[in-house]
Structures are given as structure tokens and as C-alpha cells.
C-alpha positions as CSV (number, residue, x, y, z in Angstrom):
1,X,2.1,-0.8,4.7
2,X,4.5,0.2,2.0
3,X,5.5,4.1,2.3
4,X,6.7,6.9,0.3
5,X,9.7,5.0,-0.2
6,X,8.9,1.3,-1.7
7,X,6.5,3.4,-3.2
8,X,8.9,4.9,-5.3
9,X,11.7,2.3,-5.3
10,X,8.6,0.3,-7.4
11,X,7.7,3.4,-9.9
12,X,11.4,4.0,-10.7
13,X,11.8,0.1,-11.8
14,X,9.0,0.5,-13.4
15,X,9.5,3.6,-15.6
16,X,12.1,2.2,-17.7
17,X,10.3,-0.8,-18.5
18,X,6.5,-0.2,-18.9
19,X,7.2,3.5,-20.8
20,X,6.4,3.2,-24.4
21,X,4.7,0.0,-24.0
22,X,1.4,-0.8,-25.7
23,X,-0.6,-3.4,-23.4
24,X,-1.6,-6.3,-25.3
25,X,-3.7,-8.3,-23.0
26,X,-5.6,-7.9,-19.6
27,X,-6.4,-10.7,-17.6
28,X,-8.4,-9.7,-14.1
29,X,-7.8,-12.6,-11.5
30,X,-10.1,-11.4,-8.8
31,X,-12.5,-8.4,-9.0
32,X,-12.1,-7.1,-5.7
33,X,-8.6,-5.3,-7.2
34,X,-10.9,-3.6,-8.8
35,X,-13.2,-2.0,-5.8
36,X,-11.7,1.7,-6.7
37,X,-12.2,1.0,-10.5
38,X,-16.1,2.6,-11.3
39,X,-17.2,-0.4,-13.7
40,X,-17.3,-3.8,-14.0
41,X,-14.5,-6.0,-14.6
42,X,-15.0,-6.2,-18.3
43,X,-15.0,-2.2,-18.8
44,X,-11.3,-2.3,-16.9
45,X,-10.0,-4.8,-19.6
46,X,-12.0,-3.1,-22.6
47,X,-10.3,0.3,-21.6
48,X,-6.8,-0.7,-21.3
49,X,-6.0,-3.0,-23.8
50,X,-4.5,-1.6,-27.2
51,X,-3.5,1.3,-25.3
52,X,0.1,3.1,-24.2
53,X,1.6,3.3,-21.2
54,X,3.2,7.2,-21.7
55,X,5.2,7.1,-17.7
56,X,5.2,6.0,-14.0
57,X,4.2,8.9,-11.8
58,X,3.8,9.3,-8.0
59,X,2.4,11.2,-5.5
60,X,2.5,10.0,-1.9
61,X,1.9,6.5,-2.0
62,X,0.0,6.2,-5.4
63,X,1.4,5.6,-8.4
64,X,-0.5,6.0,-11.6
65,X,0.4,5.4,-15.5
66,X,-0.7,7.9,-17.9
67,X,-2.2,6.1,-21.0
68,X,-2.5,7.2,-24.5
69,X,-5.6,8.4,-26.2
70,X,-8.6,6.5,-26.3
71,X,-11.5,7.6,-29.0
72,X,-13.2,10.8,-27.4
73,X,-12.2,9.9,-23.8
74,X,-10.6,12.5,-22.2
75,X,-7.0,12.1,-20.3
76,X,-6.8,8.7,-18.2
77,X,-4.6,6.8,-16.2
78,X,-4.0,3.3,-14.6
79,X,-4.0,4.1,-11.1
80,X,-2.2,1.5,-8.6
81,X,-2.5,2.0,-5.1
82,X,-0.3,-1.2,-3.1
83,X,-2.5,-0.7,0.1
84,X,-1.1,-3.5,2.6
85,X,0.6,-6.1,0.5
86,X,0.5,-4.9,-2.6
87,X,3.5,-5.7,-5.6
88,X,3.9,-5.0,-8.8
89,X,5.9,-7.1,-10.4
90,X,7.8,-7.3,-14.2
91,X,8.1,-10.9,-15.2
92,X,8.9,-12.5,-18.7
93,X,5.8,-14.2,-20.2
94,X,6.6,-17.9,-19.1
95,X,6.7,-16.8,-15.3
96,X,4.0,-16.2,-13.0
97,X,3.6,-15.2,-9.4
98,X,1.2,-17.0,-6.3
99,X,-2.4,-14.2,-5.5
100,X,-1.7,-12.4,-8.8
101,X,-4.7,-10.7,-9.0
102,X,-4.1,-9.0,-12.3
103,X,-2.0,-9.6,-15.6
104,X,-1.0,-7.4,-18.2
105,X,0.7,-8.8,-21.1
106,X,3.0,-5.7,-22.5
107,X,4.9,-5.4,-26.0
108,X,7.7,-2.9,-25.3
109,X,9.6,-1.2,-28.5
110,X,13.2,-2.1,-27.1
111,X,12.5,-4.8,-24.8
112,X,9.7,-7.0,-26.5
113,X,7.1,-9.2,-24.4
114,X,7.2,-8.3,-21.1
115,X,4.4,-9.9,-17.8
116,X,3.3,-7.0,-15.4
117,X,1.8,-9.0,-12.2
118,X,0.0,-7.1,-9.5
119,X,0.4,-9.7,-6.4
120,X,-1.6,-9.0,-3.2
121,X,-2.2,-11.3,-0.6
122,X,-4.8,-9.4,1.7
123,X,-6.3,-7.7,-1.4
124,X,-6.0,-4.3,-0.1
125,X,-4.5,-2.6,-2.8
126,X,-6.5,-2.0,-6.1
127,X,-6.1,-1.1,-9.9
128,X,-8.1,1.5,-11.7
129,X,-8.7,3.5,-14.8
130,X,-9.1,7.2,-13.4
131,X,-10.1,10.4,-15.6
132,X,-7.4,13.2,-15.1
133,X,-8.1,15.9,-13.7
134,X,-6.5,19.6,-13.6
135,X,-3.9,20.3,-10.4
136,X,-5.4,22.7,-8.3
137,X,-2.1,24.6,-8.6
138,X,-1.3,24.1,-12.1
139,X,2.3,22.0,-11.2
140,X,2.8,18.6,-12.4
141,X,1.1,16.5,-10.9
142,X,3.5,14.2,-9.4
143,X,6.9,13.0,-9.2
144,X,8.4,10.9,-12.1
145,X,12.2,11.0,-11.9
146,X,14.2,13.8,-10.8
147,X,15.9,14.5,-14.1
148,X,12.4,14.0,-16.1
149,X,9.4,15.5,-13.9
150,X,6.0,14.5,-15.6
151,X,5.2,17.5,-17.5
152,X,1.3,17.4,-16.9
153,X,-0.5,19.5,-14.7
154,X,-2.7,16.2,-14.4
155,X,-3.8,14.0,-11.6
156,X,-6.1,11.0,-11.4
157,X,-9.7,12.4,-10.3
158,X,-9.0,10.0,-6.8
159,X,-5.5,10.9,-6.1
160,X,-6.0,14.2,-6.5
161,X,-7.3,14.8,-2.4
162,X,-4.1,13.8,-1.5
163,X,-1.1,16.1,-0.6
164,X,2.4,16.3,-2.0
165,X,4.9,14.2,-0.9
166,X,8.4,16.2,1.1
167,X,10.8,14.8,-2.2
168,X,8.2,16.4,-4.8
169,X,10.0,19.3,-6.3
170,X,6.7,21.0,-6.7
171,X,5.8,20.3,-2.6
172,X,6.0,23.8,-0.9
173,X,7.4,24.4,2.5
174,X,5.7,27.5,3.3
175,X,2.5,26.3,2.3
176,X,3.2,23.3,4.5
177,X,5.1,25.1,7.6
178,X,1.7,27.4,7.6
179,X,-0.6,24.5,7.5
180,X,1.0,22.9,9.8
181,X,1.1,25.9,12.3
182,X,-3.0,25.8,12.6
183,X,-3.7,21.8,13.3
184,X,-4.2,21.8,16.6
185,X,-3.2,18.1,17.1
186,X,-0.3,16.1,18.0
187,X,2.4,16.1,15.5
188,X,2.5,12.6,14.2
189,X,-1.1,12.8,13.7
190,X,-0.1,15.9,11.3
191,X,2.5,13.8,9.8
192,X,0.7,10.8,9.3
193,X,-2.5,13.3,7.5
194,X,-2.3,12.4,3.9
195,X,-4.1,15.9,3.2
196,X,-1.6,17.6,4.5
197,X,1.5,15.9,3.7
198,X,1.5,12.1,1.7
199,X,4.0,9.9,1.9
200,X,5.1,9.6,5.4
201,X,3.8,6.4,7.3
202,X,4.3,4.9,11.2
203,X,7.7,4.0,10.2
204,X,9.3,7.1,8.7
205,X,6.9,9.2,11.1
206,X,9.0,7.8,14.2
207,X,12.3,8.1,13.0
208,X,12.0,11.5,11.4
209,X,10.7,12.7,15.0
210,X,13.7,10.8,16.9
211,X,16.1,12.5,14.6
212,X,14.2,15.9,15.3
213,X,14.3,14.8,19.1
214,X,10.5,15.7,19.0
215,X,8.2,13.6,21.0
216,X,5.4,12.3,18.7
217,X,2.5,13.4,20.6
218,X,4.0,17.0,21.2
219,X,0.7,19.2,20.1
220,X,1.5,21.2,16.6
221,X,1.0,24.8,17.9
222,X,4.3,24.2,20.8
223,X,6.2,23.6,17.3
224,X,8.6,26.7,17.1
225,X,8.5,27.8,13.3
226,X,12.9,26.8,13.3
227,X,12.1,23.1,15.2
228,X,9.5,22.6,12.4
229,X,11.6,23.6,9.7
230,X,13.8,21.3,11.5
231,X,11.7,18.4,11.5
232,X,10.6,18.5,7.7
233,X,14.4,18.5,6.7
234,X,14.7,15.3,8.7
235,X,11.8,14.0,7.0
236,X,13.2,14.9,3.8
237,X,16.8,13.1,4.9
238,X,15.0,9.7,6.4
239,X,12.7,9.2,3.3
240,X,16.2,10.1,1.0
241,X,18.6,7.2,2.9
242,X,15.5,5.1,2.9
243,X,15.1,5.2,-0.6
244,X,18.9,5.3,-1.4
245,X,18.8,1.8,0.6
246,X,16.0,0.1,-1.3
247,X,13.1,1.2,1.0
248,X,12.4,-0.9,4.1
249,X,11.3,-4.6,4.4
250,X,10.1,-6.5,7.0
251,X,8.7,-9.9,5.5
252,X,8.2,-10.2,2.1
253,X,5.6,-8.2,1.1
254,X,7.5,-5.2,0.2
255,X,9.8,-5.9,-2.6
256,X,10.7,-4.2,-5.9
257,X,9.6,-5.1,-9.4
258,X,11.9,-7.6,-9.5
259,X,11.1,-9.2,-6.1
260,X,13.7,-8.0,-4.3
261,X,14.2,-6.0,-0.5
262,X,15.2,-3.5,0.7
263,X,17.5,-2.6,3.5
264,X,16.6,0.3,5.5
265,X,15.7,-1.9,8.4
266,X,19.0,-2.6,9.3
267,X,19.3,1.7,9.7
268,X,16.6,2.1,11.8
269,X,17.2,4.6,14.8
270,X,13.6,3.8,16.6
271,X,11.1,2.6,14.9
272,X,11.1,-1.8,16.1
273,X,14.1,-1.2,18.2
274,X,12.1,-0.3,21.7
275,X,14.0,-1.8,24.8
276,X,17.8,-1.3,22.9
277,X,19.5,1.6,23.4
278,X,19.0,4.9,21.5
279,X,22.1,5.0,19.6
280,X,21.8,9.0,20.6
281,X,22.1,8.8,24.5
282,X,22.5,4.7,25.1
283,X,19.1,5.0,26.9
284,X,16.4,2.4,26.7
285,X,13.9,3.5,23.6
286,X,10.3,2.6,24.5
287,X,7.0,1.6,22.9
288,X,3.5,3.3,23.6
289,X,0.0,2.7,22.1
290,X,-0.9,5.2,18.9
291,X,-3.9,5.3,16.8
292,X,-4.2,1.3,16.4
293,X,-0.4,0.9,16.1
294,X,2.5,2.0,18.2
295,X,5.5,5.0,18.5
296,X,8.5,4.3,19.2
297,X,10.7,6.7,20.8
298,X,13.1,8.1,22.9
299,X,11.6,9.2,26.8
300,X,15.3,11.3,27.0
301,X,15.6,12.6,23.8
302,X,12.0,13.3,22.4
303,X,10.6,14.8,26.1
304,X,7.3,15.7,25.8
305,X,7.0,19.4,26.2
């Protein structure tokens, strides 16, 4: 499942190219990208054509596209969410893609007729149109570059559950250190909680602990207050190179807007690479059973205290 990363490797190729454009068509493909959309297929089309896209923002793993004014609707926003297999893709208007569910046809200001595809093979992921609602701490509600924040203390109503991601500049460690201090629960289980921190998936969960050296079922309240300050700045440094790298892809499923990988697999310190050698100590890393998927670890370096 793509993760805070691809997430965000796909809203900042987006950004440059959907901004400012007015969608001209929409063409739905298969209703069941529509399942967190609350009308029929016909009300998604009738609400988005004719309008603006105004940005590409993103919280966690959702991205959502603030649209311009419609009549005596409030605030709204397309809301994308890439679930297993999910792509959005930018294509010129002769090319198509295999399982595109839906099509908008975009006219762009500076870069004309433009295709946005969203491809998903096990139909996991979904489109929407989503009221926006108030922050509950009057922030912005998401990230949309790091030079241009989205100035809106909005969020789409369904997104708006979901906690701030570690390279937010509104996320706030002492809110989160605290938090974390009463689960009572292992601590991938607390990294993997999307209420409490978004973003951070199986893959990015295991190598943020290795490079912490903090087994991943260690229970949250042995967590010193210094090794879990510790632990988010890894977090923060493993979501950072994987995005620097292009996120990470395993088949082809997780590509950019333009259908291409990324390369973080090949800088993977645990998480696939059970029975090499940790590149830490040179000891064997293992596998074990977690929550319908598996950790990957280090039995030296991340002892379970």
C-alpha cells in the first residue's frame, strides 16, 4: 500500500500541473471508485465539471484538491485516497491507461489539454467530492509544498479523523510525544494508528524502528521520553530519503504521475531483507508474524526490553 511517501511523490507532480485547471469533462469508468463519494455517479460528474482545481494537498496518505466555488455550495474538494493500487496519472488527451476507472479531461492556462487517469487494479482506492470542514486547530490543513503551505484551515469532512503526518510543518511533537506516552500498546501498533500519527505504513514503520534500534513490539509506556524523541527523528529522516529517492516500489503499482518508480528499495535497512545481514551488526535480520503482515527486524539490535 502506497505510504506517506508515493503519497506525496504523486501530489507534488501533480501540483504543478492540475493548479489553475478548469475540468472540462468527467467520465466515471466503474462506480465502485466512487464508494466514499455520498451520491450517485451522475452527482460526482455534475459537481466537478466546469469547476477549478485551486492546489494538491495532503495529509497522511490522502490527497485532496480544493475546487473553486460552486453556486451556494460551501467549500469542497476532490478527495483521492490510492488505497492498495491506486495511480493517478497525467496523460495527454490521445493516451489512455488499462483499469482506469476515472477520467478527467483538464484545460490548463499554460499547459492546455491535459488527461488525469485514476488507474486501480483492485479498486481499493476511491474518488470523492467532500465538504470542508474547519481544523480542529485552526492550522492548514495539510501539506502542499514546503515553500507554499495551503493556506486554509480546511479539511475534507472524511480526512479530517486522521492525524498529521511527521513532515507536516503544522504536526506537533509534544502533542504527539504526550499521546504517545499513554497508549498502552506496542509501538508499531502506535506507529501504524492513523489517529495518532498518518503517514507511516509496514514499510517505513520497520525501518524507522531498526534505525531507533527499538524492537517493534516493545510496549509504549518502556519508551523513555529521549528514545521516543529519538525514534520520531528517525521517522522524520526515513520518510525524508524515501521521498528524496522517489518513494519505494515493489511491482508496478506504485509509480508517479508520469508512471515512473521509485527507488527507495534498493536503501532498505530491514524491511524485505530478513535472512541478510543487518548492515548495523552483520547479524541475520528476521521475520515474525504482525497484525496480518510481518516485521522485520533485528533480534541483536532491536532487543525486546
Amino acid at each position: 500500500m502506497p505510504e506517506l511517501p508515493e503519497v506525496e511523490v504523486v501530489r507534488s507532480g501533480l501540483e504543478p500541473a492540475v493548479t489553475g485547471a478548469r475540468v472540462e469533462s468527467v467520465t466515471v469508468l466503474d462506480t465502485r471508485s466512487l464508494r466514499r463519494h455520498d451520491g450517485p455517479a451522475e452527482d460526482f460528474v455534475d459537481r466537478l465539471a466546469g469547476r477549478t482545481i485551486l492546489g494538491v494537498v495532503r495529509r497522511g496518505k490522502f490527497l485532496w484538491l480544493p475546487l473553486s466555488a460552486d453556486g451556494d455550495a460551501g467549500p469542497e474538494a476532490l478527495v483521492a485516497h490510492l488505497g492498495m493500487s491506486g495511480q493517478v496519472l497525467l496523460r495527454d488527451r490521445s493516451t489512455d491507461d488499462a483499469l482506469t476507472r476515472i477520467r478527467l479531461e483538464l484545460r490548463h492556462p499554460r499547459l492546455a489539454e491535459l488527461r488525469l487517469n485514476f488507474v486501480d487494479q483492485r479498486i481499493f482506492g476511491s474518488m470523492a467530492i467532500d465538504p470542508l470542514v474547519a481544523t480542529g486547530d485552526g492550522r492548514p490543513g495539510g501539506y502542499s509544498g514546503a515553500l507554499a503551505p495551503w493556506p486554509d484551515a480546511w479539511i475534507p469532512g472524511q480526512v479530517a479523523h486522521i492525524a498529521r503526518d511527521p513532515l507536516d510543518p503544522a504536526f506537533d511533537d509534544a502533542r504527539f510525544l504526550a499521546a504517545l506516552a499513554k497508549r498502552r500498546t506496542g509501538i508499531k501498533r502506535a506507529l501504524l494508528d492513523q489517529t495518532l500519527v498518518s503517514g507511516i505504513g509496514n514499510i517505513y514503520a520497520d525501518e524507522s524502528l531498526w534505525a531507533a534500534r527499538i524492537h517493534f513490539d516493545e510496549p509504549t509506556g518502556t519508551l523513555s521520553a529521549r528514545r521516543a524523541r529519538t525514534l520520531l527523528a528517525e521517522v522524520r529522516l526515513v520518510l525524508a530519503r524515501a521521498l528524496a529517492e522517489g518513494g519505494t516500489s515493489f511491482d508496478a503499482q506504485y509509480v508517479n504521475v508520469n508512471g515512473a518508480s521509485g527507488y527507495f528499495s534498493h536503501s532498505l535497512n530491514a524491511y524485505g531483507r530478513h535472512g541478510q545481514e543487518c548492515p548495523r551488526c552483520g547479524r541475520p535480520l528476521e521475520r515474525a508474524s504482525f497484525m496480518n503482515r510481518n516485521s522485520h527486524f533485528c533480534p541483536h539490535c532491536q532487543r525486546l526490553r
